[in-house]
C-alpha positions in Angstrom: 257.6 225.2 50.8 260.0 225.7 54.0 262.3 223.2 54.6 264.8 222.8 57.4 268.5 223.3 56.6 269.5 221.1 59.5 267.3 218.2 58.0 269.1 218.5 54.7 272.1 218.4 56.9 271.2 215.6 58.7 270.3 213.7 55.5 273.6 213.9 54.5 275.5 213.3 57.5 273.4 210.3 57.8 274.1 208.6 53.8 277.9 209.1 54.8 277.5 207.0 57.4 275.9 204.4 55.9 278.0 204.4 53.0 280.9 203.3 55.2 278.7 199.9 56.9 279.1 197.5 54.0 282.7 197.9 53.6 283.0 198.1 57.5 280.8 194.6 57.5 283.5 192.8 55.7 286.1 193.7 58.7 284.0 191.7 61.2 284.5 188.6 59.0 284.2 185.2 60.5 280.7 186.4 62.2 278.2 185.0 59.6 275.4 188.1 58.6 272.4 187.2 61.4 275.3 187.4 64.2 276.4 190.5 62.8 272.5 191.4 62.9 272.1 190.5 66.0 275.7 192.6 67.5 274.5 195.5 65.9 271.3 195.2 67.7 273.1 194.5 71.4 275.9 197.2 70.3 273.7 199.9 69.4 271.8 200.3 72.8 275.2 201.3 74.9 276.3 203.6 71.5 273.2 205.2 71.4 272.3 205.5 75.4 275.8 207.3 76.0 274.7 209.5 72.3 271.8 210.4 74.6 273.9 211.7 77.2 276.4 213.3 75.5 273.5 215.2 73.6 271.9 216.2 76.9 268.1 214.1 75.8 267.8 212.3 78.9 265.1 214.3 79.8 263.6 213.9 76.7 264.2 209.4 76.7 262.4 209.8 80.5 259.5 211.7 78.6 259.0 209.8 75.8 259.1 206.7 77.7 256.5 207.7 79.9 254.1 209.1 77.1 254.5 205.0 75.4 253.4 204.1 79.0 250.3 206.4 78.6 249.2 205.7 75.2 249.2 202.1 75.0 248.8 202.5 70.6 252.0 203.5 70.4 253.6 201.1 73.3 251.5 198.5 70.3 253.2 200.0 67.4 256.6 199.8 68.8 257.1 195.9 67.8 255.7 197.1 64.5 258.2 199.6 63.9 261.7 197.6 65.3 260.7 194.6 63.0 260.2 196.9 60.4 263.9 197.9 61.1 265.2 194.6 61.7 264.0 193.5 58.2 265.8 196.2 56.4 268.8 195.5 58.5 269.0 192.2 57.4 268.6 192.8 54.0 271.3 195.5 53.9 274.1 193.2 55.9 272.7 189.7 54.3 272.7 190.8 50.6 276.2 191.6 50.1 277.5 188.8 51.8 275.6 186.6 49.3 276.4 188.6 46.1 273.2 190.5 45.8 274.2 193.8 46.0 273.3 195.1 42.4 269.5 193.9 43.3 270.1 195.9 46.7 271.4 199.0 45.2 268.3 199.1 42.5 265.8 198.9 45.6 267.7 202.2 47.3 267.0 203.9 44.0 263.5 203.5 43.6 263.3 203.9 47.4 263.4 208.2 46.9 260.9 208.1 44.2 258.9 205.9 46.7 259.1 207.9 48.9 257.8 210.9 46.8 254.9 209.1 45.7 254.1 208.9 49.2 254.5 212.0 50.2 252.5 213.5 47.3 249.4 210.6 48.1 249.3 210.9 52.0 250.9 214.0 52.7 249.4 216.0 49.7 253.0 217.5 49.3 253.5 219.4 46.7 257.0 219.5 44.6 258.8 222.4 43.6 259.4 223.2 39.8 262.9 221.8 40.1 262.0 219.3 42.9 259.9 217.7 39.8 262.3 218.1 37.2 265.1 216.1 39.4 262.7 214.1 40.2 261.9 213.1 36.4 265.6 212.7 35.9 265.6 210.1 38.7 263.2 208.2 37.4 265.0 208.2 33.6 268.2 207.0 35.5 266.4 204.1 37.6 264.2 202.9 34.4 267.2 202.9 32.3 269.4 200.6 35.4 266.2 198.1 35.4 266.3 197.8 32.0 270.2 197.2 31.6 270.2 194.9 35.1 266.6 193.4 35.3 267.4 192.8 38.9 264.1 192.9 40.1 263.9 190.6 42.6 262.5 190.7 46.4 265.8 192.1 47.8 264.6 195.0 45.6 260.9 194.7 46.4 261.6 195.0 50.2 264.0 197.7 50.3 261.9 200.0 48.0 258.3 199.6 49.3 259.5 198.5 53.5 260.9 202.3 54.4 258.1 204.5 53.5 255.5 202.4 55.7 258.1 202.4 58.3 259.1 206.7 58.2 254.9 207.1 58.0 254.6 205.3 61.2 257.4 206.7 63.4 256.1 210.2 61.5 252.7 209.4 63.0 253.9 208.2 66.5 256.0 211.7 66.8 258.6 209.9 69.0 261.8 211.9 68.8 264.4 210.1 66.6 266.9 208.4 69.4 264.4 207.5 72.0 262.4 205.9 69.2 265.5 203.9 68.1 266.4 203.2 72.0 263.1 201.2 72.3 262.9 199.9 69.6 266.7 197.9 70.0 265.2 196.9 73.6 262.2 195.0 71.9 264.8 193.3 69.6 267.5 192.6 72.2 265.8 189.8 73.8 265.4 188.2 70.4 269.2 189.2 69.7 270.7 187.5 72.6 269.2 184.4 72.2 270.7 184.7 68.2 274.0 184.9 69.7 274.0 182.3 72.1 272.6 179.6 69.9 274.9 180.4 67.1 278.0 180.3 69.9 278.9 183.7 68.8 281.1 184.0 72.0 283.5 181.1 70.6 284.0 183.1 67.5 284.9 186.3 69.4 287.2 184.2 71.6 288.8 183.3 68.5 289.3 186.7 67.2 290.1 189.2 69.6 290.2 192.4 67.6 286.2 191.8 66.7 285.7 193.3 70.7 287.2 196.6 69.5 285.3 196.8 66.1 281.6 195.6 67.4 281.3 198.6 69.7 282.2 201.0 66.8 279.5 199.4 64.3 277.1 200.3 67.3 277.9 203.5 67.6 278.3 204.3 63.2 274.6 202.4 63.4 273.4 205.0 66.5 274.5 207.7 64.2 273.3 207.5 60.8 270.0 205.9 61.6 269.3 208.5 64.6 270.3 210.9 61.8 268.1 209.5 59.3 264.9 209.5 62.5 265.6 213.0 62.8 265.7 214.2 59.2 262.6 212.4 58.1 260.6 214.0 60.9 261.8 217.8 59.8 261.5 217.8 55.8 258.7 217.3 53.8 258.5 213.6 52.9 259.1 214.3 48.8 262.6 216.2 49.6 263.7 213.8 52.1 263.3 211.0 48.7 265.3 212.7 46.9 268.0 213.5 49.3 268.0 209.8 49.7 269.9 209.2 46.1 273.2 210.3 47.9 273.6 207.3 49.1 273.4 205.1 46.4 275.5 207.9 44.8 278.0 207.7 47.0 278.5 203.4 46.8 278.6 203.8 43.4 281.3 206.4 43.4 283.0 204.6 46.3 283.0 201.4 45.1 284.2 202.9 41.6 287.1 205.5 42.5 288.4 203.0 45.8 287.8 199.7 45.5 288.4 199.3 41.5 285.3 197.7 40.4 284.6 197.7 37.1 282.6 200.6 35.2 279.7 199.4 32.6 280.2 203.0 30.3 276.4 202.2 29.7 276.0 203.2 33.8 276.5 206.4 32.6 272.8 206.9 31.4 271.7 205.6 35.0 274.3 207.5 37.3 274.3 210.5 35.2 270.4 211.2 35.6 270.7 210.7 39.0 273.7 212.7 40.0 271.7 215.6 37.8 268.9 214.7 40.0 270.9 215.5 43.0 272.1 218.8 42.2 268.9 220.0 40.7 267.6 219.0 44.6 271.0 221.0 46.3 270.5 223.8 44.1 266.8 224.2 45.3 267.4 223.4 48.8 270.1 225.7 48.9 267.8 228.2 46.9 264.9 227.5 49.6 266.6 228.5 52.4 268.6 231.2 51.2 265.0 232.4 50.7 263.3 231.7 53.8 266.8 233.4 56.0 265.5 236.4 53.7 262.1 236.6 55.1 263.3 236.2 58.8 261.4 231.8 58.8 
């Protein structure tokens, strides 16, 4: 199997950057969660247009916006795909702020072994010896948290089965990963602006000043990681790309352990420990991979 050591790269870069929204949510406290939606939609168009610039992909927005003009399915699909997004968006900001998270965090671990299962179904990917192996450890690790939390619920539902349907489609349209995001904010920014004006979100920002500095930043942390994320799942194999997804969750878990002092269940250990075996089992073959294909000149 070949993978790409800049989509491992980029899979990284992009669960560090989503490991710092939730915390960075609480900062734009009084906005309620569907303002702070509907900001992020209206701040991430300027982050991620002047992202396109810097990176030199005008060339390449101009393109892909006139290939949606010429095939008219994908110019369909795009509404598909950005309310696909805004759904997980809304999950991700809402639960928190309504003390759901540990239903959240159990959907973004069964989300990579999701995602695996699709990949082996509709991709007919197949997984390495250790690929499977870390992948059994995940599984151990996300039976034994259900079984400890049962926090099934449909905060879990959405977030585990709404991705996979969302990467196959934007796979399938083979729109590059910040044009793809760029359209898909201008179908929802119509939809955004009316949010903000019927919930008076001016008067709140009139009220708090320092929210005009700290909007414009969660655009540009959104632009980022999910531009990341785009690019990634378009250059690895859909089953590695799952498993490189338990970083994340990883990473809150560790955050939200080591710096924000919440409390430790010792019998989290048989979750997290599986799962943090799980992701070194994946580094080590990743790292193994390409060491290998640099080797034979790939």
């Amino acid at each position: 199997m070949n993978i790409s050591g800049r989509g491992v790269a980029l899979s990284l870069a992009s669960s560090v950057l989503f490991v710092t929204l939730p915390g960075y949510i609480h900062s734009l406290e009084p906005l309620t969660s569907i303002q702070v939606i509907a900001h992020r939609v209206v701040w991430s168009i300027p982050m991620v247009l002047l992202l396109v610039l810097f990176t030199r992909q005008g060339g390449v927005l101009r393109d892909a916006g006139r290939r949606l003009l010429r095939e008219p399915w994908l110019l369909a699909c795009l509404p598909l795909t950005a309310a696909m997004m805004l759904i997980q968006w809304g999950v991700f900001i809402w639960a928190p702020m309504v003390g759901r998270t540990l239903e959240l965090s159990l959907g973004y671990f069964l989300l990579p072994l999701t995602m695996v299962l699709c990949g082996r179904v509709f991709y007919g990917e197949r997984l390495t010896t250790l690929q499977a192996i870390a992948v059994a450890f995940a599984l151990a690790g996300v039976l034994h948290e259900l079984w400890l939390t049962r926090a099934f619920s449909w905060f879990t539902l959405i977030t585990a089965l709404g991705y996979p349907p969302y990467f196959m489609l934007r796979r399938k349209m083979a729109v590059d990963s910040l044009s793809g995001f760029v359209f898909e904010m201008i179908v929802l920014l119509p939809f955004a602006l009316a949010t903000l004006w019927i919930t008076d979100s001016g008067q709140v920002l009139e009220e708090v000043p320092r929210l005009w500095a700290l909007l414009p930043l969660l655009g540009l942390i959104s632009a980022l990681a999910f531009g990341a994320m785009m690019a990634a799942s378009r250059l690895l194999p859909m089953g590695l790309f799952g498993i490189l997804s338990y970083v994340e969750p990883v990473l809150l878990f560790a955050i939200a352990v080591l710096f924000l002092g919440e409390a430790f269940n010792p019998a989290q250990i048989w979750t997290y420990g599986p799962i943090w075996i799980a992701v070194l089992l994946t580094g080590w073959d990743s790292a193994r991979l390409l060491r290998r294909q640099a080797r034979r000149g790939l």
